[in-house]
C-alpha positions as CSV (number, residue, x, y, z in Angstrom):
1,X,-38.4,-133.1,77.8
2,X,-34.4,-133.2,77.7
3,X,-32.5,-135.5,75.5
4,X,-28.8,-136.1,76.7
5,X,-28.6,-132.9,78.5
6,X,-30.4,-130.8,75.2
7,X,-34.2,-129.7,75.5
8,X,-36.3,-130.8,72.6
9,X,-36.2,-127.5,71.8
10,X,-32.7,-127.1,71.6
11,X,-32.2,-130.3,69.5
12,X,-34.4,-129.0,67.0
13,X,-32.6,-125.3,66.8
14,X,-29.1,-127.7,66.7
15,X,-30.9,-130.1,64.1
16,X,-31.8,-127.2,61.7
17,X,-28.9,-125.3,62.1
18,X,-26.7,-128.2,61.1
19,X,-29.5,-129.2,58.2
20,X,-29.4,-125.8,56.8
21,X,-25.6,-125.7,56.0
22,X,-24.9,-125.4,52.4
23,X,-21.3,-127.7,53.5
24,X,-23.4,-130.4,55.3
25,X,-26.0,-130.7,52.2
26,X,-22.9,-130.9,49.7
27,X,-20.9,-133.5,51.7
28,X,-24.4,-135.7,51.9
29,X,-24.9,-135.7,48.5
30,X,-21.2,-137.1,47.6
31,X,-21.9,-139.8,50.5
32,X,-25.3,-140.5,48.6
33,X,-23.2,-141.0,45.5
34,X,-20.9,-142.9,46.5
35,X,-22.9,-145.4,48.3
36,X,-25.5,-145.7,45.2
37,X,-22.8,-145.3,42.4
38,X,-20.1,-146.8,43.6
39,X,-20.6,-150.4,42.2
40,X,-21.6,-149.1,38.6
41,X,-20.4,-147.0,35.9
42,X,-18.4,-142.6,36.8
43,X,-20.8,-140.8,35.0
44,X,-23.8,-142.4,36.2
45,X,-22.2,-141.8,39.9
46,X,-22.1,-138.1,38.5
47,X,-26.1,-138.3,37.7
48,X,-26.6,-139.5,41.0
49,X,-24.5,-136.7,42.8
50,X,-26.3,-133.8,40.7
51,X,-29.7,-135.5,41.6
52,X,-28.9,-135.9,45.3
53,X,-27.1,-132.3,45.7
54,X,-30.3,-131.1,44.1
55,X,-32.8,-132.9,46.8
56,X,-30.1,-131.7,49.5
57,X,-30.3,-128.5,48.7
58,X,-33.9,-128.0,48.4
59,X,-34.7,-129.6,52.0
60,X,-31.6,-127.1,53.4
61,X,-34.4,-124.0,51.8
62,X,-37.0,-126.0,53.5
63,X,-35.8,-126.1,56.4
64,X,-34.7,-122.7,56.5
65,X,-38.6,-121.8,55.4
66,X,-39.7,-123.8,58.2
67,X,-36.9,-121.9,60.5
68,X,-38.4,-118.5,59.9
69,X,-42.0,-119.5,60.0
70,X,-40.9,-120.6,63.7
71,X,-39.1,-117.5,64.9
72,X,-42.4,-115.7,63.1
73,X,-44.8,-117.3,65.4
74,X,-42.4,-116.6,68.2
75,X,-41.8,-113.7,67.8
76,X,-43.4,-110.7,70.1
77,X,-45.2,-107.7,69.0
78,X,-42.8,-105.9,67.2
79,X,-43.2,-108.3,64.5
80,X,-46.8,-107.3,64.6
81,X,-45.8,-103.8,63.7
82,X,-44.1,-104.9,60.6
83,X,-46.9,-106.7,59.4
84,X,-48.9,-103.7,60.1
85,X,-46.4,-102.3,57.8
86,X,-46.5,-104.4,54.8
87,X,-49.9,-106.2,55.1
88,X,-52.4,-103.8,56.8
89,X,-53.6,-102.0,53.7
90,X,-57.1,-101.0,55.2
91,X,-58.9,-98.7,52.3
92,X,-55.8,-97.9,50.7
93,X,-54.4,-100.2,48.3
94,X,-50.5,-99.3,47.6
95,X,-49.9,-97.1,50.4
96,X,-48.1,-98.4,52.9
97,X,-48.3,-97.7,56.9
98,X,-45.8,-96.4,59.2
99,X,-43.8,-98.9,61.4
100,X,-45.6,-99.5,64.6
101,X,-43.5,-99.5,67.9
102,X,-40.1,-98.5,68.1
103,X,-40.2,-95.2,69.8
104,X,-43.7,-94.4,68.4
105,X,-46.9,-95.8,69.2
106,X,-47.0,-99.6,69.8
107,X,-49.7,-102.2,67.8
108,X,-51.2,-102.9,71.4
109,X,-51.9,-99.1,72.0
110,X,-52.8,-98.5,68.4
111,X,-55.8,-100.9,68.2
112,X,-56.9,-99.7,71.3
113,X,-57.1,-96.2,69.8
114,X,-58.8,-97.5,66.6
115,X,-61.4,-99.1,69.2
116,X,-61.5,-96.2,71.0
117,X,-62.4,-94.4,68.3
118,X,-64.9,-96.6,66.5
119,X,-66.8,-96.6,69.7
120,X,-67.0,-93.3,70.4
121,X,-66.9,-91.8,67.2
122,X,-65.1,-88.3,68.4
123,X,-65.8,-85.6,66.3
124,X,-62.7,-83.5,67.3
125,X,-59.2,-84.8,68.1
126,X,-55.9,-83.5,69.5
127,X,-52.9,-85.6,69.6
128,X,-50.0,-84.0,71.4
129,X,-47.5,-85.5,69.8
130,X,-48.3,-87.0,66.1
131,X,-47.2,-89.7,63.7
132,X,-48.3,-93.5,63.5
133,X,-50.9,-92.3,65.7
134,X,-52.6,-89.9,63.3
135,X,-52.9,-92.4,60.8
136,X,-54.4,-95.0,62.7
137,X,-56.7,-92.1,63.5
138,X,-58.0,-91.6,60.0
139,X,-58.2,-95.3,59.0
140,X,-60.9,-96.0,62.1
141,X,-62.6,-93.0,61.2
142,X,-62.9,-93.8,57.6
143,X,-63.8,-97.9,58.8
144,X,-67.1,-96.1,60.9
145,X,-67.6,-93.5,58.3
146,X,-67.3,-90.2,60.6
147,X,-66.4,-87.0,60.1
148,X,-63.5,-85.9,62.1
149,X,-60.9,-82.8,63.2
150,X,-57.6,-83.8,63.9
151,X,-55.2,-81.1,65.7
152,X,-51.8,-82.5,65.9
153,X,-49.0,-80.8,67.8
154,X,-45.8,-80.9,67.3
155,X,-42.4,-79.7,69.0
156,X,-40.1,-80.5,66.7
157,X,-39.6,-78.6,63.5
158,X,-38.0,-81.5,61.8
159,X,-40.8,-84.4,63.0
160,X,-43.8,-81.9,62.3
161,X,-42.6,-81.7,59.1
162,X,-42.3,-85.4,58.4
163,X,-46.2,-86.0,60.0
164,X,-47.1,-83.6,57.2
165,X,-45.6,-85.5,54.8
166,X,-47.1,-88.4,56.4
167,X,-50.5,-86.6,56.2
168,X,-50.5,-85.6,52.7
169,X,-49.0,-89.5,51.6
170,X,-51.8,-90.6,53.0
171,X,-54.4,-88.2,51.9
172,X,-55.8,-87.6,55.7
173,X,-58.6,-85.2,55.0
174,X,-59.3,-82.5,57.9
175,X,-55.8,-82.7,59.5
176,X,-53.8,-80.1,60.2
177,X,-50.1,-80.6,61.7
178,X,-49.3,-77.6,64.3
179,X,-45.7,-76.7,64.9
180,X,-45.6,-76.2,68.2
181,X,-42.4,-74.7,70.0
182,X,-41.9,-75.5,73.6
183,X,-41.8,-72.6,75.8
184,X,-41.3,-71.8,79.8
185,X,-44.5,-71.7,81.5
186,X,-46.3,-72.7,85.2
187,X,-49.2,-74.9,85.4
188,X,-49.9,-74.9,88.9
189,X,-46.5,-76.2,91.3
190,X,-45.5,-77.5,87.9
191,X,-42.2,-75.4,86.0
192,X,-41.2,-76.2,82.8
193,X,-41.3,-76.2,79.4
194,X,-44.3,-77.2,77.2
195,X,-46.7,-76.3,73.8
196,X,-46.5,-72.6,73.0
197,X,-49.6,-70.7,74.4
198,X,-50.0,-69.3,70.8
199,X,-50.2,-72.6,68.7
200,X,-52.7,-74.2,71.7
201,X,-54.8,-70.9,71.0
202,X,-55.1,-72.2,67.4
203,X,-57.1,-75.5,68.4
204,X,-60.9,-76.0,69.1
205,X,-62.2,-75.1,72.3
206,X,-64.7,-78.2,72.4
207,X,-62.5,-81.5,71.9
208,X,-63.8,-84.7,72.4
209,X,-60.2,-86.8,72.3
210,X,-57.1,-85.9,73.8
211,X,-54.0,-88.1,73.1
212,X,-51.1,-87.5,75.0
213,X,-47.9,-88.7,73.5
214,X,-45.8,-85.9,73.2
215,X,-43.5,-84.2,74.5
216,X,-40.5,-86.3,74.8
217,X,-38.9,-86.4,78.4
218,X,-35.5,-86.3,77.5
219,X,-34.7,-82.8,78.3
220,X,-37.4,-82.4,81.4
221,X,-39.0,-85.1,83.9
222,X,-42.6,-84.7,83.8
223,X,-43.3,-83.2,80.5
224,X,-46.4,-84.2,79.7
225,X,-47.9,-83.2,83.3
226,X,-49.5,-79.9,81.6
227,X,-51.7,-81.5,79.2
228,X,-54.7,-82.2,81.3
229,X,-54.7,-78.9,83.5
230,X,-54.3,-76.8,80.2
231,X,-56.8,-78.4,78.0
232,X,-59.3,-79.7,80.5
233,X,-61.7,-76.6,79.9
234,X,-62.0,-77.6,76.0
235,X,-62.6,-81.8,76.9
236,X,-66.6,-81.8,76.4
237,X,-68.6,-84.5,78.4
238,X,-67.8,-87.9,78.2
239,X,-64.6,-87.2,76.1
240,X,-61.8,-89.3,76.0
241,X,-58.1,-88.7,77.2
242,X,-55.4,-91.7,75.7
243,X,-52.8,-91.2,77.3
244,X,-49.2,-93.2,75.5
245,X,-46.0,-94.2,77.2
246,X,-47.5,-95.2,80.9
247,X,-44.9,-97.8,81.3
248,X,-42.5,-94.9,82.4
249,X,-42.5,-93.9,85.8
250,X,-43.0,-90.2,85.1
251,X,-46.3,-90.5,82.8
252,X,-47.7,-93.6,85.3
253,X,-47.5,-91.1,88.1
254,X,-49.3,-88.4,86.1
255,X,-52.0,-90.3,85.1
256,X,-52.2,-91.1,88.7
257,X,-52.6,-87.7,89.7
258,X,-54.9,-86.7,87.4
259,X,-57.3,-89.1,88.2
260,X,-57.0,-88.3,92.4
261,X,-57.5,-84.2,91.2
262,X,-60.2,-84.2,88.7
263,X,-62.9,-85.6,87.0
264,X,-61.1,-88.3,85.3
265,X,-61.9,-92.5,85.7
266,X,-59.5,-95.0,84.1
267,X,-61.4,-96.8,81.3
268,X,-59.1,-99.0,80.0
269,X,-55.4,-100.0,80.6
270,X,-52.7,-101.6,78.5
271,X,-49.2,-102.1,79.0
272,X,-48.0,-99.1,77.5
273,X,-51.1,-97.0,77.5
274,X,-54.1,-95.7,79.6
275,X,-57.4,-94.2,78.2
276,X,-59.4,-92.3,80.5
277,X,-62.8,-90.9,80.8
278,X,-63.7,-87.2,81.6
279,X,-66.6,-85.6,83.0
C-alpha cells in the first residue's frame, strides 16, 4: 500500500527516524510545556517540561528498541551466525563459538554438518581445511554421545595455528590440527599445488567423513579438485564427502565431475554446500 507517493514501509522507517531524534523529542516537550503551562505559574511550566522531556525521551529508546528488533527479524543469515556466537552455548557454559559465515563456514552448511553427523555418527573425520567447522564437529558428536577422530588439515602456518588454539579453548578431545604445506603434484590431467604427501600419510587409512573446504583458490583455479581422487582409497562404505563453497563456479564443477567419474551420489544440497555419498 502507498501513501502519498511513500510505501507503508517507508513511512514507518521516515516515522521512526524522525521519532528517534534526540532534537525532535526536546522541541516536543517545550511545545507540551508551553501549551499545558502556559496559563499558570514558570516553575510549574518547568515541572511540566522535565516531565514531558522525560516521557519524550523514553518513547525515542522505544522506538529505537522497536527499530532494531525490526532490522533483527529482517535480517539474513549472517545475523544467525552472530547469534550462534553469543547465544549457542551447547554443553559449554562460558565459552563462546566462533563467528559463522564470513569467509568460513556458513550457519546453513553448519547445521547441515551437525545433521550429517548426528545421523551418521562417523567414527573418523577429515576436514581439509579447519575452523568453525571443527567445532561444530565436536558439539554434534558430544549431542549423540560418539566417539570420534578428527584429522584437520591445514595450509597455512598462521590459520593452523589459530584452529589449535581453537581446539584447545574448546577442549575438543581426539583432534589433532595437521600443518599441511602445499606442494606441486599431478592427480591425473590435474597440475597444481595441494596437501603435502607427507602430512596426508599421517591420517587414517579408513575415514568415514571427508569435508572439503580448504584449500583457498586464490593462488590456483581448481584447488580443491585433488581431494576426492587422493583420498578416495581411505572413504569406507557409505561414508560421507561435505563438500563447502559450491556456490563458486570452480568447486560446483568439481563436484560435478566427481560424481560423473566415481562412485559418488549427491545426498543433500544447500546453497553453499553439497554432501555426497560414496560407495
Amino acid at each position: 500500500m502507498r501513501r502519498g507517493g511513500l510505501s507503508t514501509g517507508r513511512w514507518h522507517e521516515w516515522a521512526v527516524r524522525l521519532a528517534s531524534s534526540r532534537s525532535v523529542s526536546l522541541a516536543l516537550a517545550v511545545l507540551i510545556a508551553v501549551l499545558v503551562a502556559q496559563p499558570l505559574r514558570p516553575l510549574l511550566g518547568v515541572g511540566v517540561f522535565l516531565l514531558a522531556a522525560i516521557v519524550c525521551l523514553s518513547a525515542r529508546q522505544l522506538l529505537m528498541v522497536t527499530a532494531q528488533v525490526r532490522q533483527l527479524a529482517n535480517a539474513s543469515a549472517s545475523a544467525g551466525s552472530e547469534l550462534w556466537g553469543l547465544l549457542g552455548l551447547l554443553g559449554r557454559p562460558g565459552r563462546i563459538l566462533p563467528r559463522l559465515d564470513g569467509g568460513g563456514m556458513d550457519l546453513d552448511a553448519a547445521y547441515a554438518l551437525a545433521d550429517l553427523v548426528v545421523r551418521s555418527e562417523p567414527s573418523v573425520v577429515v576436514e581439509l581445511g579447519p575452523g568453525g567447522s571443527t567445532v561444530v564437529l565436536a558439539l554434534a558428536a558430544a549431542s549423540v554421545s560418539i566417539s570420534m577422530e578428527i584429522w584437520s588439515l591445514e595450509s597455512d602456518p598462521v590459520w593452523a595455528a589459530r584452529a589449535e588454539r581453537l581446539v584447545a579453548y574448546h577442549s575438543i578431545p581426539r583432534c589433532r590440527v595437521v600443518s599441511a604445506p602445499l606442494v606441486e603434484q599431478r592427480f591425473g590431467t590435474w597440475t597444481g599445488s595441494w596437501y603435502s604427501p607427507e602430512a596426508v600419510a599421517l591420517i587414517p587409512d579408513h575415514i568415514d567423513l571427508l569435508i572439503v573446504d580448504g584449500p583457498d583458490n586464490f593462488e590456483q583455479n581448481d584447488a580443491r579438485i585433488p581431494a576426492y581422487p587422493a583420498l578416495r582409497g581411505r572413504l569406507g562404505p557409505d561414508s560421507r564427502v561435505f563438500v563447502h563453497d559450491t556456490d563458486r563456479g570452480d568447486d560446483t564443477n568439481m563436484v560435478e565431475a566427481w560424481i560423473t567419474d566415481s562412485a559418488l551420489s549427491r545426498e543433500q544440497s544447500g546453497a553453499r554446500f553439497v554432501v555426497l555419498r560414496h560407495g
